[in-house]
N, C-alpha and C positions, 0 to 999 in steps of 0.2 A: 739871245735867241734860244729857245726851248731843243733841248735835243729828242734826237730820235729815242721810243723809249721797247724799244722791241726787236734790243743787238745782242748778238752773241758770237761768242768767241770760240776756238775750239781746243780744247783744255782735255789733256787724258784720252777718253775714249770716245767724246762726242762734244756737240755744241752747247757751252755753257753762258747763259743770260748775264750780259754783263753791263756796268752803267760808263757813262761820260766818265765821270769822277773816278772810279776806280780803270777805266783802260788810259785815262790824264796819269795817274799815279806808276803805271807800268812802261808808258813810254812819254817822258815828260817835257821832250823837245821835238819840236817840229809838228807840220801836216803829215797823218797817215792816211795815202791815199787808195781811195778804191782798187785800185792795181796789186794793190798790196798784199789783200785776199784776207787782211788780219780779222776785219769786222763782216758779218751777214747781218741782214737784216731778217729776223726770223718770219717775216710777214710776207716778204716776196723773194725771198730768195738770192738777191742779188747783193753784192758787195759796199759796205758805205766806208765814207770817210771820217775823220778825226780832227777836227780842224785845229790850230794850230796855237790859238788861244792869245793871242796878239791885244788884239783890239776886245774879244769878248770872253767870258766862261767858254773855255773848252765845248763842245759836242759832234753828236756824230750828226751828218746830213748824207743826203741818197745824192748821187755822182748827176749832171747832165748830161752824160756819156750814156746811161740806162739806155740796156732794148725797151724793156717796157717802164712804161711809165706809170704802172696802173695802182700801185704800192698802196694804202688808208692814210698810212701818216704822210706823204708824202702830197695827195689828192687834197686831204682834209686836214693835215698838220699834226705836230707831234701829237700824242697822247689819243688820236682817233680810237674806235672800235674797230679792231681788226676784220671785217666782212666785206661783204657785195652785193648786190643789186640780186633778191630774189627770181629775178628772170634771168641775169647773165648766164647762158651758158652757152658753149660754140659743140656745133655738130659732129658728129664724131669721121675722122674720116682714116681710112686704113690702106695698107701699101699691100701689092699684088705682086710677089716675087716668082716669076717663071726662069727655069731650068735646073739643073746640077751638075755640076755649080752653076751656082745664079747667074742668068745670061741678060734678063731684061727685068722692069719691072712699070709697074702701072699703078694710078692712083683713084682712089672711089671716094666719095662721100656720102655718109648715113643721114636717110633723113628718118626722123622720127616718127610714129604714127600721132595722126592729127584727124579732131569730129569730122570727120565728112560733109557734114552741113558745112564747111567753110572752103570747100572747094565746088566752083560751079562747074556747069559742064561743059563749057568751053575753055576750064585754066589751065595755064601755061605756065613755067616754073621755067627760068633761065636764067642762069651761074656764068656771073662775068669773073676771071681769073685778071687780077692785078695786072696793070700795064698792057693787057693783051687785047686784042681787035677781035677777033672769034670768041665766042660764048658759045656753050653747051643748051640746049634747050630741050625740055618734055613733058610731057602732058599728062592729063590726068589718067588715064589709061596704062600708062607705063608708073605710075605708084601701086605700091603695093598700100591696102589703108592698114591690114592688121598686124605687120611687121615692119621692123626698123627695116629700108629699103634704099642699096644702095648704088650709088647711080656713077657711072664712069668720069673720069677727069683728067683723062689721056695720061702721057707718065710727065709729062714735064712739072717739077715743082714751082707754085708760086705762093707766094708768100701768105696774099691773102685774097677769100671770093665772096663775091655780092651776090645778092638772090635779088633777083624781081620776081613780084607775083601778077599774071594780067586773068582777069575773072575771079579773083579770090579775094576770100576775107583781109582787112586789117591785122586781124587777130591770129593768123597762122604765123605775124612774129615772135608771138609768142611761144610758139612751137621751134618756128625755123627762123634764127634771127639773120636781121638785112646783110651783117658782115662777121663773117667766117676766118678764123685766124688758119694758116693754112702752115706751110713748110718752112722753118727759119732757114735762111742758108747757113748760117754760121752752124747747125748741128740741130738734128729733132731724133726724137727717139720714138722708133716703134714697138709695142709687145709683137714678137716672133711669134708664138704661139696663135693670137688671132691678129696678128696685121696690125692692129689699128693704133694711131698714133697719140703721144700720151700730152696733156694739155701742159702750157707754161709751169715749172715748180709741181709737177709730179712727182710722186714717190715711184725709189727704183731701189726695187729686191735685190737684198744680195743671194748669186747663185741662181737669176731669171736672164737668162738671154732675149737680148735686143736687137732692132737691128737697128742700124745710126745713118742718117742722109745727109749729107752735108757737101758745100762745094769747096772746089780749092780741094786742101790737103788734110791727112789723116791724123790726128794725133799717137803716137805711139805707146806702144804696150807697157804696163809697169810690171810689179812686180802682184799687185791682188785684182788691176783690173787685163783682161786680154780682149785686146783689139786686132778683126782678123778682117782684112779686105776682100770685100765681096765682086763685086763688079765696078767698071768706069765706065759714065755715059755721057758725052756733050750733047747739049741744045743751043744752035746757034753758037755763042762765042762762050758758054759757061760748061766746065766740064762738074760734074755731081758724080758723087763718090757714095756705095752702099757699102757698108760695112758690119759685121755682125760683132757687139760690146758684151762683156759679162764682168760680174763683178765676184771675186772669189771670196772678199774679205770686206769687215768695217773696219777701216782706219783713216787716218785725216788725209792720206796721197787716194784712196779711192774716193772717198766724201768729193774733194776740191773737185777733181775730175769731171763727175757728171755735176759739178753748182756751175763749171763754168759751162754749161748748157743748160741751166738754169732748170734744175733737177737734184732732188736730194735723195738720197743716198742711206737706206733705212732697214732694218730687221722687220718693220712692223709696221708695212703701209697701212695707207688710208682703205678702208671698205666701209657701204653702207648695203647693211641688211635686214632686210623683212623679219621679222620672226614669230608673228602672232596675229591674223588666224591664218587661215590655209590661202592661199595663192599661186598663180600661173607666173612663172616667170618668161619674162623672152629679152632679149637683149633689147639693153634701156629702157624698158618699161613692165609694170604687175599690174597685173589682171586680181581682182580680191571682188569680195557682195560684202563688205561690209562696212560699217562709218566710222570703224578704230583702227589702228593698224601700231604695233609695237615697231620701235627702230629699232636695231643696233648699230654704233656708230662706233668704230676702231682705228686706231690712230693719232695723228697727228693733226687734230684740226679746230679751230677756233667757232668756226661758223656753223647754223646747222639752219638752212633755209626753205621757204613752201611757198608754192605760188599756185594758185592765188592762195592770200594769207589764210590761215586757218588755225586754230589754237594749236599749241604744242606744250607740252608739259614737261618738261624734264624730270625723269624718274629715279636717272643714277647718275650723275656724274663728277661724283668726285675723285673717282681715278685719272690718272693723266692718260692713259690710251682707251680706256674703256667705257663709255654714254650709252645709256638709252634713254629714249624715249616715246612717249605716247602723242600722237598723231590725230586729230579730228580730220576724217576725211569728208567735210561736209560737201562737199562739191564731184561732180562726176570724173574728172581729172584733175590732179595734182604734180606739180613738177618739186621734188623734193630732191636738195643739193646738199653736199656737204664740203668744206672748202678750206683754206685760210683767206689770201689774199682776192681770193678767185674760187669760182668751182671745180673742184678736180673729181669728184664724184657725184653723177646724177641720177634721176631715173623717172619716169612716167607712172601716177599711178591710174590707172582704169577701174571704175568701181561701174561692175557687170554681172551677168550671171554667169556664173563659172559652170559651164556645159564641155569643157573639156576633155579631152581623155589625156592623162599625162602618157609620156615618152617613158618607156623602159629604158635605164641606161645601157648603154654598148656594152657591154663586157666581154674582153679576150681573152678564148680559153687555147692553149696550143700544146702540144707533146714538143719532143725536145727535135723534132724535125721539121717543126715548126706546122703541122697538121692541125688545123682548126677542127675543135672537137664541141659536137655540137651537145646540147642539153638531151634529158630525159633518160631512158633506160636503157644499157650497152650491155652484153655477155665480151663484151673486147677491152680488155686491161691496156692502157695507156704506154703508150713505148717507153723503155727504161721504168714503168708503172707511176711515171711523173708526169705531174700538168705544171703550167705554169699559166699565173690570171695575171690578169692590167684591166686597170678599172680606174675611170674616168674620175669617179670618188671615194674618198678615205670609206673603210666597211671592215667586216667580217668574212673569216669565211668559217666554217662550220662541217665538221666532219666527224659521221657517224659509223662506227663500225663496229657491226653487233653490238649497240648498245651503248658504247661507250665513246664518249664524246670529245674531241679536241675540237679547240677553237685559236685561229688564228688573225691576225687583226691583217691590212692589207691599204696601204698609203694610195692616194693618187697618183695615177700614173708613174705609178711604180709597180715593179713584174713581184709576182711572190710565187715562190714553190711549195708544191706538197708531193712531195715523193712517199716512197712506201705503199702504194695503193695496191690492197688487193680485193676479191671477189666478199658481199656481205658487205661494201662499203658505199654508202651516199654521203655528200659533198652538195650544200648548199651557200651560197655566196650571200650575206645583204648586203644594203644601202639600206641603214638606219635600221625602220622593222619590217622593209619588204627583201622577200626571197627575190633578186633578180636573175637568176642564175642555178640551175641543179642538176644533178647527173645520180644516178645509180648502178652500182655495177654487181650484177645477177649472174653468179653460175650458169650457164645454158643446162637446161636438161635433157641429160646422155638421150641418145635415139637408140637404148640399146630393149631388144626385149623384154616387154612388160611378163613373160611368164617367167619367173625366177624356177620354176621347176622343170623347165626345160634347158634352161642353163646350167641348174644343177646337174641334172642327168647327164648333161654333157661332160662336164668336167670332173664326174665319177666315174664315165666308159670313155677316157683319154685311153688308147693305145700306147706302147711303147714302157722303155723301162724308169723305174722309179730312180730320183736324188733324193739326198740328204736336204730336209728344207733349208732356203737360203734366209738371209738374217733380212733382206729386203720383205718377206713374208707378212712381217709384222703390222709394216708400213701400208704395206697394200691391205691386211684387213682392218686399218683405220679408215682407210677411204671406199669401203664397202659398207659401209653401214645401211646403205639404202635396199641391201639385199641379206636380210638376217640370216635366210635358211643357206648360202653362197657360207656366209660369215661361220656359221658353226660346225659346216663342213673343213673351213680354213683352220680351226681351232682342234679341232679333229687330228688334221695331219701333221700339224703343228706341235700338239702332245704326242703321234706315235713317232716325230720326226723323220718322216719321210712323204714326198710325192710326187706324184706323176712328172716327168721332167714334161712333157705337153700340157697337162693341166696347167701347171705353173707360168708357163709360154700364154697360154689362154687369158689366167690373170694378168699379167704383164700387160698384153694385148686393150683388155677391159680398164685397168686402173688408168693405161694412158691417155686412152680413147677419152675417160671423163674427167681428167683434171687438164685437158685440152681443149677442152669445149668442140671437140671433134663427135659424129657420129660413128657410133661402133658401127665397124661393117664386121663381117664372118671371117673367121681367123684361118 
């Protein structure tokens, strides 16, 4: 019998591709069974066996123990093409954690945007949950058509849900298919960040917190991954456990960890990205006017699928993580996947007129008391004269001060400081080449009298008796400059060394008055 041809073992630092013949050579007696954890299969993720070589050649075969059974070689037999069905894809659906700590939590399902021409105006959309007598039901009035739009599914997990459609196309299968993979109980992972749960043999970031559903009992914490208990909840007679996973490290006790929830464990997950011409993005699906579109494709993944078919050109992929491609988008929408055994990355594309206005990103600017400081021109230096930004994406920030330019770079969601701020200094933020973000900081100008010869008079008919000039003198006619004839009077008393101990009181009064951004009031 032909063995499986797409095993790998984990050797060193990761999973290395190995044959029948050479893992016969490393363990020469007996069945190695899937229990064992020694072989993966690199296609779906799950553990195979070794057989034992009795009656035939040695090879490896996939367990009948498998949760899923959906494997290429397995379906279609050793040596298949690793992929899947250009429509297979399951909807996305994300968990809804309430309190702090986490007291309850709730689950939704995304449905995609779908042509309107295929819903009539009577249709009805209703989601039967596995095993369950109640179904969820709603109408066309409660979709949203231009956004992924997501719809309640109370909190209890079930494993898997059905759609019926009544007054609507055949064809919104293709958008919204009839059966929905839903919650494993043995363990499913969700991104913490937005909710939403990640498909069978997902890729999982080291250093990305999860959060983990699963019933029965918790697995315990190692040494690279921490597992922290969130909440216990029963339904009926099953008690479901949330818990929040992270992984600190790659090595084979973190890898094994999330395979045996059938999730791999990676520096360098899977993404698919637009890159060429301009586009609307919105969750699951791009808005674009045109009939080409560049892919980038990063990762780990065999498959790169369109539906409906449309030429695809492959333009670079002879790196192991790194693909592009070129895309004919002949058709008004495309569903474009990228995957191994399965799709684990999709997206809708929409070819429209892009009449949009894009979203400025957020950007958090705050002083060290945590005062939200808002854009444009300020005479008010920044407490401790520091800001601190968070910004939703990797950017610059850019700082001008008289002239002179510092530039600092600024990660996602990650805080960055610029201390030292003083007066003569703007601060602008990008995202790529747009300024999102800018502030200015302008000396206020003094509210002291515009007739500088009545100020002089003043402070040549000071009463009372003369000091020895003080060494502060100096200082105080650098920051006169805006009053020349003031200035050469200072120069004056400063060469006969002496002046009016009131004049001098006067100056004091005026120097403070404007490097405080205070109005001079009368001395």
């Amino acid at each position: 019998m032909a063995s499986l041809n797409h095993v790998c073992m984990w050797e060193g630092h990761g999973w290395k591709r190995i044959t029948a013949e050479e893992a016969a050579k490393r363990y020469p007696y007996g069945t190695i069974h899937a229990d064992s954890g020694l072989f993966m299969c690199e296609l779906c993720g799950q553990y195979v066996s070794l057989t034992n070589g009795s009656i035939r050649v040695r090879y490896f075969k996939h367990s009948r123990a498998e949760d899923e059974k959906t494997c290429p070689e397995r379906t279609f037999g050793p040596g298949a093409y690793p992929t899947y069905s250009s429509t297979d894809h399951d909807l996305p659906i994300r968990i809804c954690v309430s309190g702090n700590p986490p007291s309850s939590f709730s689950l939704e399902m995304g449905l995609v945007r779908v042509p309107e021409n295929l819903l009539e105006k009577n249709f009805k959309l209703t989601i039967y949950p596995k095993g369950e007598i109640r179904s969820f039901s709603f109408t066309k009035e409660r979709l949203n058509n231009d956004r992924i739009m997501y719809l309640p599914l109370w909190d209890h997990p079930y494993e898997t849900y059905t759609l019926h459609f009544e007054n609507g196309s055949n064809e919104l299968y293709k958008f919204w298919p009839s059966m929905v993979k839903g919650i494993n109980p043995r363990g499913t992972l969700f991104d913490k960040a937005s909710g939403r749960m990640l498909s069978n043999d997902a890729d999982v970031e080291i250093g990305k917190e999860y959060y983990l559903l699963k019933r029965s009992f918790l697995p315990h914490s190692s040494r690279t991954v921490k597992v922290t208990k969130l909440m216990q909840q029963r339904y009926g007679g099953e008690s479901w456990i949330l818990a929040s996973v992270i992984a600190s490290e790659f090595n084979e006790d973190a890898a094994r960890f999330f395979l045996d929830f059938h999730y791999r464990l990676t520096d360098k997950p899977i993404s698919l990205r637009p890159i060429w011409p301009l586009f609307v993005e919105g969750e699951s699906n791009i808005k674009h006017n045109q009939t080409t579109m560049y892919m980038l494709v990063e990762g780990n993944t065999t498959a790169f699928q369109t539906s409906p078919f449309t030429k695809v050109d492959p333009l670079h992929v002879k790196a192991e993580q790194l693909k592009l491609f070129k895309v004919k988008c002949s058709d008004r929408q495309h569903l474009i996947s990228v995957g191994r055994s399965q799709a684990l990355q999709y997206t809708y594309f929409w070819r429209e007129a892009l009449n949009q206005e894009g979203t400025c990103p957020e950007i958090s600017v705050t002083d060290f008391k945590d005062t939200v400081i808002q854009p444009g021109e300020t005479d008010v230096l920044p407490n401790k004269k520091t800001l601190l930004f968070k910004s939703p994406y990797d950017g610059e920030i850019v700082i001008n001060h008289a002239g002179r330019i510092d530039k600092r770079d600024i990660k996602a969601d990650e805080s960055a400081m610029i201390d030292g701020i003083t007066y003569d200094t703007s601060i602008h933020v990008m995202i790529g080449l747009d300024v999102v973000w800018q502030i200015e900081f302008k000396r206020q100008v003094s509210a002291v009298s515009s007739n500088e010869m009545e100020i002089l008079n003043e402070l040549i008919h000071m009463p009372g008796p003369s000091i020895p000039v003080p060494h502060a003198l100096s200082n105080i006619l650098l920051g006169m400059s805006c009053y020349p004839q003031v200035c050469l009077w200072i120069r004056r008393c400063i060469k006969k060394g002496s002046i009016k101990e009131q004049s001098y009181r006067k100056l004091q009064h005026m120097y403070r008055s404007m490097h405080m951004n205070q109005p001079i009031r009368p001395y």
